[in-house]
C-alpha angles and dihedrals in degrees: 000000000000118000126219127268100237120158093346099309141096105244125173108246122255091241088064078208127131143206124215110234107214134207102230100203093053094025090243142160113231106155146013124220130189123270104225126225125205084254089061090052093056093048092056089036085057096055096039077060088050100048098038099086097056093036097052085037088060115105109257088239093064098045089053091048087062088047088052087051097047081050090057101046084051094058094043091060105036095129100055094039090051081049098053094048090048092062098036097058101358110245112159110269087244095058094041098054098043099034105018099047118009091046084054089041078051093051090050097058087042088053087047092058097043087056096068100034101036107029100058099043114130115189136198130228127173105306097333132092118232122208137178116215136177108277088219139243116014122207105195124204113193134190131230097237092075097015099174091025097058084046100051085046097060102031094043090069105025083054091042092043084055096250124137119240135212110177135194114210119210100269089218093064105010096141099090087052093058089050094047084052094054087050093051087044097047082045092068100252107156130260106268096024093095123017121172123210120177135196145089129341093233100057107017101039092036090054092045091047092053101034114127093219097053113095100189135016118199115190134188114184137078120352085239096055089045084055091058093038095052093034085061097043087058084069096071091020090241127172116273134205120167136176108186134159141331148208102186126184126217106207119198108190114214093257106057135093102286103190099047089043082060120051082041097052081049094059086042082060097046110041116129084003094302085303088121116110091214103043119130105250100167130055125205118204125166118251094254087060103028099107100046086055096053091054093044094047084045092052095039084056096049086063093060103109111216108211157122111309086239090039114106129236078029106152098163133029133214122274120274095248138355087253094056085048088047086056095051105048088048077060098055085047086060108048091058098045072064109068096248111129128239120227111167126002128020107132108115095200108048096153128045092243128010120080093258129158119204105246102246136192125210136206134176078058107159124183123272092025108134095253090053096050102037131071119245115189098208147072096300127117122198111205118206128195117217133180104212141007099263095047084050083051090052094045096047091044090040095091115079082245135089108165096124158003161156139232132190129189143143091265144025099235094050085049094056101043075058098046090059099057099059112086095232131117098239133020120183111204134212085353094310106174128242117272123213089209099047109098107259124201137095141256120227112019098338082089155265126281135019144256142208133040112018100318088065094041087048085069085067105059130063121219117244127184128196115191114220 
C-alpha cells in the first residue's frame, strides 16, 4: 500500500486502513491508497504551519523558479503521467496526454511567471500602502474527472501566492496526485510546503474543511459535497473557494452555422466521457431546425467509439466507477419516464467488462424535466427546442447552475450581445477555445471563486493597507 506525503517525506498513515484503486475500463483492482484518518490530517496541517514563514518570506522569484521546475518535470514525464491517468479514471491516452497533463504542465508555467509579476506587487493609494500577502494555510480538495489538472489549478497559485498546501486527491482516482507529489518534491520544494493526504470525503475533507489551522479550503466536486464543505468551514470563518457543478447550454442561434455548432456541442457533451463540470450538456436549437439537429447530433454520437483508453480508434472511455455508471444510467431511466425521446444511445452495458455508458443523445427534452435541470455527469445531450431568443435566454439561465456555456451565431458581434446575457461564468463563442489564463468558475450554485491566470491566483493573497 502507498504511504502519505507529510513534511517532505513519505509516512504510513495512523488508520492503518486502505482503499482499492480500480481500473475502470477491466474492473480491476490496480493500487491501494491510504485511507486517512483526521490524525493524519493534523499531522500534515501541522507541517504546512511550520513551513509556512520561510515559504511566504521567500522571494516570489524563487517560488516561481520551483513552479517552472515542477513545469518542466511535467513535461519530462508526460507519458508516463497521461498513462497513468488513462488507467486511474480511463480517459483515452490521447486525451490524457494533451488535456489531462500537458494543459496542467501549461498552468504550472503560467503560475511561475505570475509569481513574480503579480505576488510581490505593493500600490499605492492616497496616502496608504497596499500589499498583497499568502492567505495561509490551503487545505485542497481535488475530484476524480481531471485528477492532476484540479490539482495544478489549486497548488500552482497557492504555491506561487506563498501559501502551504495540504491536499486531499479524489480516493477513486488518486494515482495521478502521488506522482504529481514526487515531481514537486524532485523539483526542490521544501519539506512542509506541500503535504498529501489522501482518504475519504467524509473523514479527510471534512477534517481539512473544519480544521482550526487551516486558513482557506478550496473544493472542486458536487454541489452537495461544496455545501458541507463550506457549511463546516463557517465554523472557523475560513477562507472558501468552490468549483462545483454545472448544466451548461449550448445556444445556437437560427442563423449559425448548424452543422459546425453541432458536431462541436456534441463533443462539449461528450469530453472525458461527459465527466466535465462544465460540458455542454444541452443544446438549444430553435423550433425551424430542430429536427435536423437532432439527426445530425444522433448520427455524430453514434461516431463516438467506446473502448479501452490504449485501444486505438477509442473516442470515449468508460465511466470512473460502477456507481457513477449506476447514476447515469438512473438518469437515462428518467429522462424517458419522462417523456424525452431517445435517439442514439441509451444502452448502459455496451462491453462485456468496463464500467461504459453508451453516449446518448435525447430529444423531446422540455425545460424543467429532471435531465434538463440535473447534472449527469456522463455521455448524455439533452436538445431542446425554443421559439425566440429570449425564451432560448430563459431556458439557458432556468438550472441553479451557471458554470458554462456556449453561443452561435452568424456573426461574432450578435453572439456576444447574446453571451452576456446568460448568468454563467464562460461562454465560448462560435466555437472560441478554452484559455489557461481566462478566469474559470460558476455563478449560482456552481460555486463561489475563481480559478486560473491572475483572477484565480488573486483567491490566494490577502489584502493588507498601511497607512502611511
Amino acid at each position: 500500500m502507498r504511504q502519505l506525503y507529510v513534511q517532505g517525506a513519505w509516512v504510513s498513515s495512523s488508520s492503518g486502513e486502505g482503499i482499492d484503486v480500480v481500473d475502470p475500463s477491466t474492473e480491476q483492482v490496480i493500487d491501494r491508497v491510504p485511507a486517512g484518518s483526521p490524525g493524519d490530517v493534523d499531522r500534515a496541517v501541522s507541517a504546512a504551519r511550520a513551513a509556512f514563514p520561510a515559504w511566504s518570506g521567500t522571494a516570489a522569484a524563487d517560488r516561481g523558479k520551483i513552479l517552472k521546475a515542477a513545469a518542466d518535470l511535467l513535461k519530462e514525464r508526460a507519458e508516463q503521467m497521461a498513462r497513468t491517468i488513462a488507467t486511474d479514471m480511463g480517459s483515452p491516452y490521447t486525451f490524457a496526454l494533451k488535456v489531462q497533463t500537458l494543459m496542467p504542465a501549461a498552468v504550472l508555467a503560467d503560475h511561475a511567471r505570475l509569481a513574480e509579476e503579480r505576488c510581490d506587487r505593493e500600490t499605492r493609494v492616497g496616502d496608504s500602502l497596499v500589499l498583497r500577502e499568502p492567505v495561509g494555510v490551503v487545505g485542497a480538495i481535488t475530484p476524480w474527472n481531471y485528477p492532476l489538472h484540479q490539482v495544478v489549478c489549486k497548488v500552482a497559485p497557492a504555491l506561487a501566492a506563498g501559501c502551504t498546501v495540504v491536499l486531499k486527491p479524489s480516493e477513486v482516482a488518486p494515482l495521478a496526485a502521488y506522482a504529481f507529489a514526487e515531481i514537486l518534491h524532485d523539483a526542490g520544494l521544501p519539506p512542509g510546503v506541500f503535504n498529501m493526504v489522501s482518504g475519504p470525503g467524509p473523514v479527510v475533507g471534512e477534517a481539512i474543511a473544519s480544521h482550526p489551522g487551516v486558513d482557506m479550503v478550496s473544493f472542486t466536486g458536487s454541489t452537495g459535497a461544496g455545501r458541507r464543505v463550506a457549511a463546516l468551514a463557517s465554523h472557523t470563518v475560513k477562507r472558501v473557494a468552490l468549483e462545483l457543478g454545472g448544466k451548461s447550454a449550448n445556444l445556437i442561434l437560427p442563423d449559425a452555422d448548424l452543422a459546425t455548432a453541432v458536431k462541436l456541442g456534441v463533443a462539449g457533451a461528450f469530453i472525458n466521457s461527459g465527466q466535465t463540470c462544465s460540458a455542454l450538456t444541452r443544446m438549444l436549437v430553435h423550433r425551424d431546425r430542430y429536427d435536423e439537429a437532432a439527426g445530425q447530433a444522433a448520427a455524430l454520437a453514434r461516431t463516438y467509439t467506446l473502448g479501452g483508453p490504449f485501444e486505438e480508434g477509442t473516442r470515449l472511455g468508460p465511466l470512473v466507477s460502477a456507481a457513477q455508471r449506476e447514476r447515469v444510467v438512473h438518469y437515462l431511466n428518467r429522462g424517458q419516464e419522462e417523456g424525452a425521446r431517445l435517439v442514439a444511445g441509451g444502452g448502459d452495458r455496451p462491453l462485456e467488462r468496463g464500467y461504459y455508458v453508451e453516449p446518448t443523445v435525447f430529444a423531446g427534452v422540455a425545460p424543467g424535466m429532471v435531465i434538463e435541470q440535473e447534472e449527469i455527469f456522463g455521455p448524455v445531450l439533452s436538445l431542446i427546442p425554443y421559439t425566440s431568443v429570449d425564451e432560448a435566454v430563459d431556458i439557458a439561465n432556468g438550472t441553479p447552475y451557471g458554470l458554462s456555456g456556449a453561443v452561435w451565431g452568424g456573426t461574432q458581434e450578435e453572439a456576444v450581445a447574446v453571451a452576456r446575457r446568460l448568468r454563467t461564468g464562460q461562454v465560448a463563442i462560435n466555437g472560441g477555445r478554452f484559455n489557461t489564463s481566462a478566469p474559470f468558475g460558476g455563478y449560482k450554485q456552481s460555486g463561489v471563486g475563481r480559478e486560473l491566470g491572475e483572477f484565480g491566483l488573486e483567491e490566494y493573497l490577502e489584502v493588507k493597507s498601511l497607512q502611511l
